[in-house]
N, C-alpha and C positions, 0 to 999 in steps of 0.2 A: 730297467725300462727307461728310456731315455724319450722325453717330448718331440723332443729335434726329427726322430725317427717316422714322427705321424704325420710333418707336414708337408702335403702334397701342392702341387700347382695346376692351375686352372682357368682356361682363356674362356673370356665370356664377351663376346660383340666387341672384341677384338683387344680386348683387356685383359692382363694374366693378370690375377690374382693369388693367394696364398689363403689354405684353409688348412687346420686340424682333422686330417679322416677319424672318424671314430669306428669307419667300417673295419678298418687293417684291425685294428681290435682281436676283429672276429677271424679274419684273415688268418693273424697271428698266434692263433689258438688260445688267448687268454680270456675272452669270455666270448658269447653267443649272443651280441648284440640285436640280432633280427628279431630274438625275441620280445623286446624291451620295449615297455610304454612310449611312444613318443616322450612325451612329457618329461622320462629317466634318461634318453638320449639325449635332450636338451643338456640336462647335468652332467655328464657323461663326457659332453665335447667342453663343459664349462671347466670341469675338474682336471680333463686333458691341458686344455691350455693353457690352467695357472698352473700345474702341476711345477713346483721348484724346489721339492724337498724343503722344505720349512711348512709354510704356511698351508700348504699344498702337499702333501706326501702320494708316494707311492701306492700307501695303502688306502688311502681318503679315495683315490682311483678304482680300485680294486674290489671298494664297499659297495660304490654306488655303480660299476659295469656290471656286477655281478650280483645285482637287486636281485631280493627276493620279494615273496606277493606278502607275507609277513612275518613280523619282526617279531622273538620271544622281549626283546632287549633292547632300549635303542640304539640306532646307528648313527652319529653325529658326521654330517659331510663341510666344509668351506665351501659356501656359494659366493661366489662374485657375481652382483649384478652388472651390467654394461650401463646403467643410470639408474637415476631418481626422479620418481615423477611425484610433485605436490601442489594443495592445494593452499587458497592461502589462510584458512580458517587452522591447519596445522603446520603451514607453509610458516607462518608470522611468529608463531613458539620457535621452532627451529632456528628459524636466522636470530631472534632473540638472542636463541641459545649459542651458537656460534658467535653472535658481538658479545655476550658476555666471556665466550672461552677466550677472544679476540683478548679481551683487557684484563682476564685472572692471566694469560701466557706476558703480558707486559708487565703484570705486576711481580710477577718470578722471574723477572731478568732476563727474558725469551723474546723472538722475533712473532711480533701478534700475527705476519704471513703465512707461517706455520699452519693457521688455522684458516682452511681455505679446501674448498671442494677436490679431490682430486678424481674425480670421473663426473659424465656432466649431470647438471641438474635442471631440472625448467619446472616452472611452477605457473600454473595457471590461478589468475585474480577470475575463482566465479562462485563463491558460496558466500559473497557479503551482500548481493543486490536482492534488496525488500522490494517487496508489492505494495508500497505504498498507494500509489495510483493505477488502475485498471480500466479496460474497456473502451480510452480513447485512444487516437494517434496517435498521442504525444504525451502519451504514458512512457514508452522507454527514454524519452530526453529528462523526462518527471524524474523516474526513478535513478538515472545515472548522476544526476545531477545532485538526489540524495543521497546516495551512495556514497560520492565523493566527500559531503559537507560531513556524511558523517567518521569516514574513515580515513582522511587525508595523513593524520597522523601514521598510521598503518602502512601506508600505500610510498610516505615519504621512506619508511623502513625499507621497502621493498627495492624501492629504485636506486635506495642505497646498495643494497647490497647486490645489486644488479650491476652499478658500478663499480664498487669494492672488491666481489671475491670474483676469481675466478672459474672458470664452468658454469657460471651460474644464467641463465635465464628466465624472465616474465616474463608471461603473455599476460599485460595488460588485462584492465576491466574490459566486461560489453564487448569479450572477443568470443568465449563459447565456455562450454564445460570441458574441465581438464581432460576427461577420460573419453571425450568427443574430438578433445581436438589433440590427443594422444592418439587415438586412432584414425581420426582423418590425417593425420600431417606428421607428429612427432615420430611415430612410428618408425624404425628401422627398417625390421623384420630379418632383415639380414645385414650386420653392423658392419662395414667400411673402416679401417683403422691403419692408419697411417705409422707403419714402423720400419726405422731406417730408409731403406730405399725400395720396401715392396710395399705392398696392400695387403692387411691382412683379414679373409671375412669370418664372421660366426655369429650364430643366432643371437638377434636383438634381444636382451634379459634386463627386467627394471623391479624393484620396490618401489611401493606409493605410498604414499602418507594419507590414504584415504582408502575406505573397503573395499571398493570398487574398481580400483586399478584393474581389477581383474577381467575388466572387459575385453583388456586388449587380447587377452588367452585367445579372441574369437579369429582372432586371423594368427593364430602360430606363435605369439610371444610369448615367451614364459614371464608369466608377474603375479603379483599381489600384493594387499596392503600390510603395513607394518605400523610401528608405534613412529611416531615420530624422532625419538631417542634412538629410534634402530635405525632409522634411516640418516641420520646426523652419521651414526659411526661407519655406516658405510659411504657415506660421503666423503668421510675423513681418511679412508685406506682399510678400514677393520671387513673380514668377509662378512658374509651373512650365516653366523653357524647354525644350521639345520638339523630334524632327524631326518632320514633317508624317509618316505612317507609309502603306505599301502597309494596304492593308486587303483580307485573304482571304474571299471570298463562301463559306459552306457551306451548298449546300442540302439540305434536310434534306427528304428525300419517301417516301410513307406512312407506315405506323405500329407502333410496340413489337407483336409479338406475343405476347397473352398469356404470363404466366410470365419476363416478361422486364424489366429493372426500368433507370430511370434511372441506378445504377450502372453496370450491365453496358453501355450506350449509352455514357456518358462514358470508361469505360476503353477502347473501341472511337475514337470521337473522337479519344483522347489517342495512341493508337498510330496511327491513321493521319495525325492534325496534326505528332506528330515525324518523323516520316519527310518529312513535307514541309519542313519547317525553318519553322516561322514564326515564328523569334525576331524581337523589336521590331516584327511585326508586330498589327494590326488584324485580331482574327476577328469576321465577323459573321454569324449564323445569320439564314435566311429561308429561303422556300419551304411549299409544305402542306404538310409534314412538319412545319414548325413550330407549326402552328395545334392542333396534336395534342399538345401538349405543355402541361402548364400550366405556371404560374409556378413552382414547386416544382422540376420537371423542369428546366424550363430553370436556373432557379438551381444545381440539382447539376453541371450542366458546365458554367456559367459561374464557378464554382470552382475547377476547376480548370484553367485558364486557364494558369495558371505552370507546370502538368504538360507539356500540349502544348507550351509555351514562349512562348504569344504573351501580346502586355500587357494584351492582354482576350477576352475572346468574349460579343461584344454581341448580346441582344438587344433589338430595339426594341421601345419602349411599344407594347402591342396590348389588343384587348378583356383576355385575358389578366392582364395587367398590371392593369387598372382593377379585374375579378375577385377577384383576390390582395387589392389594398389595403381593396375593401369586408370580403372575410375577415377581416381582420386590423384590422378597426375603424378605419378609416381614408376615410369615407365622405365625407366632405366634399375630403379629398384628390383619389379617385377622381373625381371630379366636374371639379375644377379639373385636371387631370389630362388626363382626356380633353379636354376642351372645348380646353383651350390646344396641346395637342399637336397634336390634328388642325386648328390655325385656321393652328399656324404651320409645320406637313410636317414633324409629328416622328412622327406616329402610323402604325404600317404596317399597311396593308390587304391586301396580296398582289398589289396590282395592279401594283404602282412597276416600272419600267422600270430598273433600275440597275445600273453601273458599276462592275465591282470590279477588284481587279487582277489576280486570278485566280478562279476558281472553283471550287468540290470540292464531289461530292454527296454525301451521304449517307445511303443504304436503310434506314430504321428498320427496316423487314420483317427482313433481312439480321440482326439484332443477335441474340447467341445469350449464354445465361448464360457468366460469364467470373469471372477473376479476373485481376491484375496480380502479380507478383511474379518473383524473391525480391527484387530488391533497387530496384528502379524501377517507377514508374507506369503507363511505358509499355511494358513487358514483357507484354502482355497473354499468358493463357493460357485458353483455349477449357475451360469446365467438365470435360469429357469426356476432357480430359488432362491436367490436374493429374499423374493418377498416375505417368505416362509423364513430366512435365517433373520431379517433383520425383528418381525414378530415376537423371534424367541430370544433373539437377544433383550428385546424388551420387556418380554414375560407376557406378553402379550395375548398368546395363544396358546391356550393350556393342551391341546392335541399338536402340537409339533413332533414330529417326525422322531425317530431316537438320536437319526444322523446329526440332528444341529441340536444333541444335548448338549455337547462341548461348549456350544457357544450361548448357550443359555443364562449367563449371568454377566453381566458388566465386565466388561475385560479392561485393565490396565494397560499402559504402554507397554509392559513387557507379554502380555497377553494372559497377566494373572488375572485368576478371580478379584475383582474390586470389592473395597469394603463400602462402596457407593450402594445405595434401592434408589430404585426408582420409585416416583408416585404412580405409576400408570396404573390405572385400574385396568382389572382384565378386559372389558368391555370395549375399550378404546385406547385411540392416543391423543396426547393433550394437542392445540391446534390453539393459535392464538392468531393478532390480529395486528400488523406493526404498521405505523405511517413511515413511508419511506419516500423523504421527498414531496411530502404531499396527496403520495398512494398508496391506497391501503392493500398492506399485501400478507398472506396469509404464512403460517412460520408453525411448522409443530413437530413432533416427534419423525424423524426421517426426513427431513426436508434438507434437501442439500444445499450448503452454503458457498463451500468453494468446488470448483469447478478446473483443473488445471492439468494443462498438456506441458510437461514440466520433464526435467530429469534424463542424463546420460543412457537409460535404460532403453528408453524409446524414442526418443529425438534423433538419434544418429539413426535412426533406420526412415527410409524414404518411403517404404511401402504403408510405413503405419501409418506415416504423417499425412501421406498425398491421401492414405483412402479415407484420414480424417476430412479432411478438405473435400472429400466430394461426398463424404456423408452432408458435410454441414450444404455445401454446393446443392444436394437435391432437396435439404431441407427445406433451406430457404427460398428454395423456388414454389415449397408447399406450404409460406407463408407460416411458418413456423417461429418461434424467438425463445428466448431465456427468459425465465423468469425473473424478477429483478430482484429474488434474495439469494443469487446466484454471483458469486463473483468468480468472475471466468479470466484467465490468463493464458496466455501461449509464450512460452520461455524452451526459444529451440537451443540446442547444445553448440551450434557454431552455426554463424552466418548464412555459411549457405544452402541451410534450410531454407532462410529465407529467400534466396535467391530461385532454388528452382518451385518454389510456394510459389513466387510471383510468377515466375516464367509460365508455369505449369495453368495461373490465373484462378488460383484458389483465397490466396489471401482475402479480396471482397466476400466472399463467404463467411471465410473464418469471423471477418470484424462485423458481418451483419450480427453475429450471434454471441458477439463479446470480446471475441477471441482474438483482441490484438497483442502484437506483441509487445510484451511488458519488461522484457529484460534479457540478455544471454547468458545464462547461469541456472546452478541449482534452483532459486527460488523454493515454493512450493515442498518439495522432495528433500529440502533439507529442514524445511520450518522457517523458512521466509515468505510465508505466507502473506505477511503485513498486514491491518486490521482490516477486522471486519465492519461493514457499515456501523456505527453507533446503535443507531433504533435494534440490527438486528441483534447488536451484542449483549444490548440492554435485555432482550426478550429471552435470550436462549439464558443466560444467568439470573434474571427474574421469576422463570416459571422449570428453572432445571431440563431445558430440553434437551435429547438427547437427538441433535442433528448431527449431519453427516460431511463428511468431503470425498469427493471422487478424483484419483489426481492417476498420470500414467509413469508413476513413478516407482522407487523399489522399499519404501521404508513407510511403513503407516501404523508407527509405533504409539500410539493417543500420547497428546501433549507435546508432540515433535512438531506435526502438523501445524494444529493451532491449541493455544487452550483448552478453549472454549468447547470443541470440537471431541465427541467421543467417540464418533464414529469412523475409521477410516478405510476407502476401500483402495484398490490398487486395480487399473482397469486399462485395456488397450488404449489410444489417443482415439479410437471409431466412437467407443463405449463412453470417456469421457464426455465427448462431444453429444451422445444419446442421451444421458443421464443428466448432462447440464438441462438439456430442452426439455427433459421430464419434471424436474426439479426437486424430485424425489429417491431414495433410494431404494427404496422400501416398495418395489414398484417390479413386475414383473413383465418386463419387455420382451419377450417373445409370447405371451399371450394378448396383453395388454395395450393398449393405442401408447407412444409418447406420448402425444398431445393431441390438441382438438384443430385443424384448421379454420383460417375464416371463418369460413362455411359453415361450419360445426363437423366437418366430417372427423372420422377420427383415421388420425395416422401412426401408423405402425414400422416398427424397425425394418422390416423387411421390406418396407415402398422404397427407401431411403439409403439401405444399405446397395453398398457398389459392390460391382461388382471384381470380379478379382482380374479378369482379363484388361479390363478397361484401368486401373491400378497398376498393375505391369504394364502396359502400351505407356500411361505417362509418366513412369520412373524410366522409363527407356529413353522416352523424349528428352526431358527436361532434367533430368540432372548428367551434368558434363562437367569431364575431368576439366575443361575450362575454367569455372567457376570455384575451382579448389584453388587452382591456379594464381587467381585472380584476389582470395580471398586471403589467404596464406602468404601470397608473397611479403605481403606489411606487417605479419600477426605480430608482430614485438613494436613495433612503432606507436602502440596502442592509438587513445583517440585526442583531441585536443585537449580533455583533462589531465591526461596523462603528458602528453608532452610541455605542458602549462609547472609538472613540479620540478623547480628547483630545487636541485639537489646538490651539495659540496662536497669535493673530493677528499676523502679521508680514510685514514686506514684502520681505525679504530669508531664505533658507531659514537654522534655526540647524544646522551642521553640527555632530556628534559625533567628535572626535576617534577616538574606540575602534570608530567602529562598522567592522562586518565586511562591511555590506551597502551600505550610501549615503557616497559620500568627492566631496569638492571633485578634480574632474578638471582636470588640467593643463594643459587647452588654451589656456591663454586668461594662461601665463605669462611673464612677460617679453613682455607682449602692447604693441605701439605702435600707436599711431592713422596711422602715415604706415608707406607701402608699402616693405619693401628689395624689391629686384629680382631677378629667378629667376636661380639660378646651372647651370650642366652640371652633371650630376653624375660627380665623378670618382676612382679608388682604391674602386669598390664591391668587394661581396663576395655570392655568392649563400647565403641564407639558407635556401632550399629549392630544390630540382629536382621539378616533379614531370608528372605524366602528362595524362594528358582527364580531364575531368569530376569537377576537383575541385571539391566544394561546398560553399557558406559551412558547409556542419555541420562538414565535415574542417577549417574555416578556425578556426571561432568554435563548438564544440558548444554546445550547449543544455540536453545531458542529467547525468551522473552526472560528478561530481567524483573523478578517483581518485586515491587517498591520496599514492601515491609521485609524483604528478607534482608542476611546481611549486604549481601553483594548493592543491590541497590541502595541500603542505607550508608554505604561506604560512599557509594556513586553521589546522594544528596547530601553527605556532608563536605565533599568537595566541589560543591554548587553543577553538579549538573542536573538540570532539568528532565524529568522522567521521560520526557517525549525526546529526550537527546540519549535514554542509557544502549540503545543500540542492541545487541544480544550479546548473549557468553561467548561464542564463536567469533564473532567481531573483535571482543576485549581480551581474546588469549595471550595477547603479549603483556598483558598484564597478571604479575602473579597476585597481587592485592585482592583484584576482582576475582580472578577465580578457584583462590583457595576459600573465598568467603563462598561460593559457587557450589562447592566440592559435596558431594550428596544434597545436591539442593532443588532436584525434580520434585515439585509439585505434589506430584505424585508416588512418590518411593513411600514406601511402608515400612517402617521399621517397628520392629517386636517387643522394643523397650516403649514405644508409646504407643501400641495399639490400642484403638484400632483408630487411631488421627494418622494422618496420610502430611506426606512433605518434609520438609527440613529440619526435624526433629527427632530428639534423644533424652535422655535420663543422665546427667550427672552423679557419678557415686566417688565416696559416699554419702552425701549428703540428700541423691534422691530426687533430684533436682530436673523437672522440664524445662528446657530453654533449643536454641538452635543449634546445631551439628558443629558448624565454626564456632561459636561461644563455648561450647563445652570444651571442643577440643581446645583453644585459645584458654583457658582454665586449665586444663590437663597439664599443656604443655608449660604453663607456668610451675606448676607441683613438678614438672619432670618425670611423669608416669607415663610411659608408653603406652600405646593405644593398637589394639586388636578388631578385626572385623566380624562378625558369622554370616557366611553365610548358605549358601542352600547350590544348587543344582545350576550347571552355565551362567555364573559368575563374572560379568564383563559380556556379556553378547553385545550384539551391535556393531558400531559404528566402531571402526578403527579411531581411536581418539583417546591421545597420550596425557590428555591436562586430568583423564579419570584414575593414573597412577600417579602422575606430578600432582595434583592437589591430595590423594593419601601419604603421600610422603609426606609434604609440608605442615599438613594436620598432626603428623607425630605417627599413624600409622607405620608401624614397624612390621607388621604380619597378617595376610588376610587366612582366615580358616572357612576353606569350603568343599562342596561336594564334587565340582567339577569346573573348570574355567572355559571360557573362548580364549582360543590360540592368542588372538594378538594381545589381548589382554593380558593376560598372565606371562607373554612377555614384556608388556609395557612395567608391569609389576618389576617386574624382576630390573631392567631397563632402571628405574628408579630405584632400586635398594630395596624395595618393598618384599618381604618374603610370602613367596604364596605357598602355603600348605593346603591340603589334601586329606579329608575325612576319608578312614577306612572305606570300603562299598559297602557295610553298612551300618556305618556309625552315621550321624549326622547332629546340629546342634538340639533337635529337637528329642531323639532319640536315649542321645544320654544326659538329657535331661536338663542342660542350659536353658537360661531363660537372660544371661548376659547381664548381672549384677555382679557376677564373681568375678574374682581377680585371678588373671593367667600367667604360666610361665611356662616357658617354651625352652626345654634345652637338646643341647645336641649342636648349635650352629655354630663352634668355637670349631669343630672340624668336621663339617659341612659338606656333603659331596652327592651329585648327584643321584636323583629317588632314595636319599637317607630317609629311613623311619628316625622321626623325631617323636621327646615324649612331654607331653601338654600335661598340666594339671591345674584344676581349677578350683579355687578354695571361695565356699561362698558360707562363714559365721563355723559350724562343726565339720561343715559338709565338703567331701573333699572328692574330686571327679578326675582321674587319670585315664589317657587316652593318647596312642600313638596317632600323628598326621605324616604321611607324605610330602617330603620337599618335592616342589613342585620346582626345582634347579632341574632341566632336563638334562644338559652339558656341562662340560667342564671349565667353557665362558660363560655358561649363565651361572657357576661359583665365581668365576674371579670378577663377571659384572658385581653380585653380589656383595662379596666383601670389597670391593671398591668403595662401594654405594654407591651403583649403578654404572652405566656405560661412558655418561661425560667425562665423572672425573678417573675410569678407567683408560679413556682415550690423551684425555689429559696428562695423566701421569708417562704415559708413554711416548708422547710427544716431548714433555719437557725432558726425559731423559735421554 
């Protein structure tokens, strides 16, 4: 079979073009492509067009055209993405990491050029702007203006290497959120490529260095997030090695009934996709319930994609899709778009006959207002009883329901049981009494503190935002306000939110009620929350309350949010907007008044809610492909901070000794060009025990640096002041700070010191409590290797690489667990780190570990894919043997492996 054979030609508004048919396929008699997922068709024309006998084979073709619904075994395929999309919270390790390969390839006598993007990259500057200041005007000049002071260090990296390497682009700070303004603007859809003397097009395809990526799945992209270290080597030339994945059919039939918002849909989705388990797999929406949806809608649950757990939820290019991109100025796109999709069976009509590996419907009619919380996405809780769940989370109501048993006891950020009690007496909840300013305001159990229309998830959609704005529009005409232990923000995903806000004449609304704008970025949704008032901080950790945040975002992990903060929900931008005015959570707004007016009378959701017609009429009006136009054409020129950094031309990065933010990382020391060979690992030591569902946040936080741990005490002994430590996500370019970081949530639990919660372990043998880094920093002085335990999806969360670069650099040689999150356990592997695999049903607790004993792990000297390896663990007489699963899925995650890991895999192949 020869490539050359499939590429056909194709005039489009008077342009011939050149594309890969993947129909002739089926033409040709060698597989039945009609039947096949969109989503496998994407792969399908991908594996066509790299197809060149090496890297690319005949048979890598063969695998994935002639998918099955599923595998006894896996099928490993080469993906080529068409780019890299990043943020700069993992965007600033990466380029780190590349100025470091930049100066190990100079110190081996090599051309530092070598090392340099070779497919393009853009990165968006939006997960470092804190809420420092809220609720005036000149709140976003406030917080951009911190922003800079505190991350210039950072941000000089950036523009470096914006300069330096090739393919590469920023979009500047205070421009949007990346996976907003990847779908308003970066977006292909259908890729243009200039070779020799034709054009050649094919489905736009990306990795992101963030979970989320996955939103652009809503208009036809194939993407998702990866570890940072995967996304480095696919920058560098390496494919993306995959398994071929089940791919779950969701058909989606009839339609939202009015009052019910793409939100409320996706948290519905999200609780019934985890229930089904679709980890590593393929979601793909179709059905007439899809055709009911725009681009917008669909983009809001193709977001959260990493919630339900799968590595995407596709949908296919449709009228829809073409729709969106004329909106959003992109006309000549839509054109080449359609035309190419439907010539080569990418385009779906409703008519296709297809294949899935399973199927799940689901009743738009059915979807009722909702919200998710306190501590998971997929906690959905039905509008109408909020009151009732947040009572029994409290313990409050001894006749609660059976339904909210689940949520009956203090939930953790991974949504475990906490080893936290409450003092509440059954009788009530506690209610105190704060001067704030001089007014005295009331603060207790449920009372909500922040308040935030935040996040990629629902900011790129116009209908939620506009029908926030005339929620708040009819409130404040019924003399309605916020209460003032409310801190409320509005952080849109890209400008021209703001634009058709204004146009539309909603914004005076929004700010009567709080809700100016404070930033264009994550904020809120990532844990840039920024502090809370003093008096109130003072109160909720003086009397232990357990108050709440309302945010219309996709992570409401406790301790991500804020500290302080145990409760969090996840709510439309209508509801955020409702529940700020209420000031409560714990409050039952469809029976219940929000608030009282003037007057005394009482007002209820339903005076207040818009209606859906009138929502349509002014997303119709008021947003125009104009204003994408007009916003987009500068998005790299950023703003006067940004064009204010000088920056000098160089090919190699200049590092600064002192600095606290950007250091030369260690990886790449005592580096050789020739391979030693993988040893057992033996005489380990476990460094943590811990439970289900711990996530890269508990692994690697993100959020607030606190003082007495190591990380901040690293930070005050090189005199920075705590109100300058900034967060863990901001100082990623530093391995100092965030190997001291490294298991240092707050909140993690670990088995060796239960039942104390946080950055804590047992030293053996000596028996020893002290912190995670100190012990390991001990360890690693003895030269004992260090092993993990732990429990059931192992790394969920957040795509985020510093949770297997800081196990590496702790001395972690091996995690042992019940099951991992995808990218995690490639981030693992990505770094050298070996992840095993408890039989289904062995576990650490089972056979009987309690993690004082000493491990040794053989079998990795010849290493190979799902090898049973054999563990034994010797604790005094006592001695515990037990097979684990290598969790190496491929034949590259061995040779990343015995590299130790993917950089100096790609390294070595470069210099040779």
């Amino acid at each position: 079979m020869k490539r050359s054979e499939f590429l056909k030609t194709i005039d489009i508004q008077g342009k011939t073009f050149q594309y890969y048919d993947i129909t002739q396929l089926e033409s040709q008699g060698i597989a039945n492509i009609s039947r096949l997922p969109f989503s496998i068709r994407v792969l399908v024309e991908n594996l066509l067009r790299k197809m060149d006998d090496d890297v690319v084979k005949e048979l890598d073709l063969l695998n994935i055209c002639n998918w099955q619904p599923t595998y006894e075994d896996p099928v490993e395929i080469p993906h080529h993405p068409a780019r890299v999309l990043m943020q700069d919270f993992t965007g600033v390790p990466a380029v780190v990491d590349l100025a470091a390969m930049r100066d190990a390839v100079k110190v081996a006598g090599g051309d530092p050029s070598a090392i340099n993007p070779l497919i393009p990259v853009e990165l968006i500057v939006d997960h470092s702007v804190q809420l420092d200041y809220h609720g005036t005007q000149n709140a976003l000049t406030q917080n951009v203006a911190k922003e800079y002071q505190r991350n210039i260090e950072r941000y000089e990296l950036l523009k470096w290497a914006q300069k330096s390497f090739d393919n590469f682009k920023v979009v500047p700070p205070n421009s949007g959120i990346c996976h907003q303004v990847n779908l308003e603007y970066l977006a292909r859809v259908m890729v243009q490529a200039k070779e020799k003397e034709s054009t050649l097009l094919y489905p736009d395809s990306l990795v992101g260095t963030d979970s989320h990526t996955t939103m652009i799945n809503g208009i036809g992209v194939m993407g998702w997030g990866v570890g940072g270290i995967e996304a480095e080597a696919v920058m560098l030339g390496q494919p993306y090695v995959m398994s071929i994945p089940e791919v779950i059919g969701v058909k989606l039939v009839n339609a939202l009934k009015p009052g019910v918002s793409a939100t409320d849909l996706v948290l519905t989705i999200t609780q019934k996709l985890r229930e089904l388990n679709v980890v590593e797999k393929f979601v793909e929406f179709f059905g007439p319930g899809m055709k009911a949806l725009g681009a917008t809608d669909r983009a809001t649950i193709a977001n959260m994609g990493p919630e339900y757990g799968a590595t995407m939820g596709f949908f296919p290019v449709d009228e829809k899709t073409i729709e969106y991109l004329r909106m959003t100025n992109r006309e000549e796109q839509a054109d080449i778009t359609e035309a190419c999709a439907r010539a080569n069976g990418l385009f779906y009509t409703g008519d296709e006959n297809i294949e899935y590996s399973n199927v799940v419907e689901v009743d738009l009619s059915t979807v009722v207002p909702c919200l998710a919380g306190p501590a998971r996405p997929q906690d959905r809780i039905v509008l109408d009883e909020i009151e009732d769940a947040f009572n029994a989370l409290l313990n409050c109501d001894h006749e609660r329901d059976t339904h909210m048993d689940h949520i009956s006891q203090f939930l953790d950020e991974s949504g475990c049981v906490s080893s936290r009690e409450t003092s509440c007496e059954p009788t009530g909840k506690r209610l105190v009494t704060v001067n704030m300013n001089g007014r005295e305001v009331k603060l207790g159990d449920g009372s909500i503190v922040i308040a935030a229309i935040t996040s990629c998830t629902n900011t790129s959609n116009p209908a939620g935002l506009i029908g926030a704005g005339l929620l708040a529009r009819n409130a404040v005409k019924m003399g309605l306000t916020t209460p003032a232990h409310v801190k409320t923000s509005l952080a849109p995903g890209s400008k021209v939110v703001l634009d058709y806000l204004e146009s539309a004449g909603l914004m005076p609304y929004f700010e009567a009620l709080g809700f100016h704008v404070a930033g264009f970025g994550c904020t809120t949704c990532i844990g840039n929350s920024g502090p809370l008032a003093p008096a109130i901080e003072h109160a909720i950790q003086d009397n232990d309350l357990t108050v709440a945040s309302v945010l219309s975002g996709n992570r409401n992990f406790e301790a991500r949010i804020h500290q302080s903060i145990k409760g969090n929900f996840l709510a439309s931008p209508m509801l955020v907007v409702a529940f700020a005015m209420a000031g409560r959570i714990d409050v039952n707004l469809v029976n219940r008044p929000i608030a009282m007016d003037p007057n005394g009378n009482p007002v209820y959701l339903e005076d207040i809610w818009p209606k859906q017609n009138e929502i349509d009429a002014l997303v119709e009006k008021h947003v125009k492909s104009e204003q994408f136009a007009a916003r987009y054409a500068t998005i790299f020129e950023g703003d006067t901070f940004w064009q204010e950094l000088k920056i000098a031309d160089s090919l190699t990065f200049d590092w600064k000794p002192d600095s606290t933010y950007i250091k030369n990382p260690p990886y790449f020391e005592g580096f050789s060009p020739e391979l030693s060979p993988s040893r057992d690992i033996e005489g380990a030591k476990a460094l943590l025990v811990v439970g289900d569902s711990v996530t890269t946040d508990h692994i690697s936080p993100a959020g607030a640096i606190p003082e007495k741990y190591p990380a901040g005490k690293y930070l005050i002994e090189r005199n920075v002041a705590k109100e300058d430590f900034n967060s863990y996500g901001s100082r990623r370019g530093n391995h100092e700070v965030m190997m001291r970081g490294t298991f240092g949530n707050i909140r993690i639990k670990n088995n060796l010191v239960t039942p104390e919660e946080g950055s804590f372990t047992r030293k053996f043998p000596e028996d020893e409590k002290m912190f995670v880094f100190d012990a390991a920093a001990r360890y690693g002085q003895e030269k004992t290797p260090l092993v993990v335990l732990g429990g059931k999806e192992y790394g969920t969360g957040s795509s985020r690489d510093w949770a297997a670069k800081g196990s590496n650099l702790l001395g972690v040689k091996a995690v042992i667990a019940r099951s991992y999150e995808r990218i995690h356990r490639s981030n693992l592997v990505g770094m050298g780190v070996l992840p095993l695999q408890f039989k289904a049903s062995d576990s650490w607790e089972t056979l009987g570990l309690d993690g004082s004993e000493t491990f040794s792990i053989q079998g990795i000297k010849d290493i190979a894919p799902q090898k049973m390896l054999a563990v034994t663990a010797v604790k005094g007489e006592k001695k515990i043997t037990f097979e684990v699963l290598a969790r190496l899925n491929t034949d590259i995650d061995v040779k990343y492996f015995h590299n130790g890991g993917i950089l100096p895999y790609v390294l070595r192949k470069l210099i040779k």
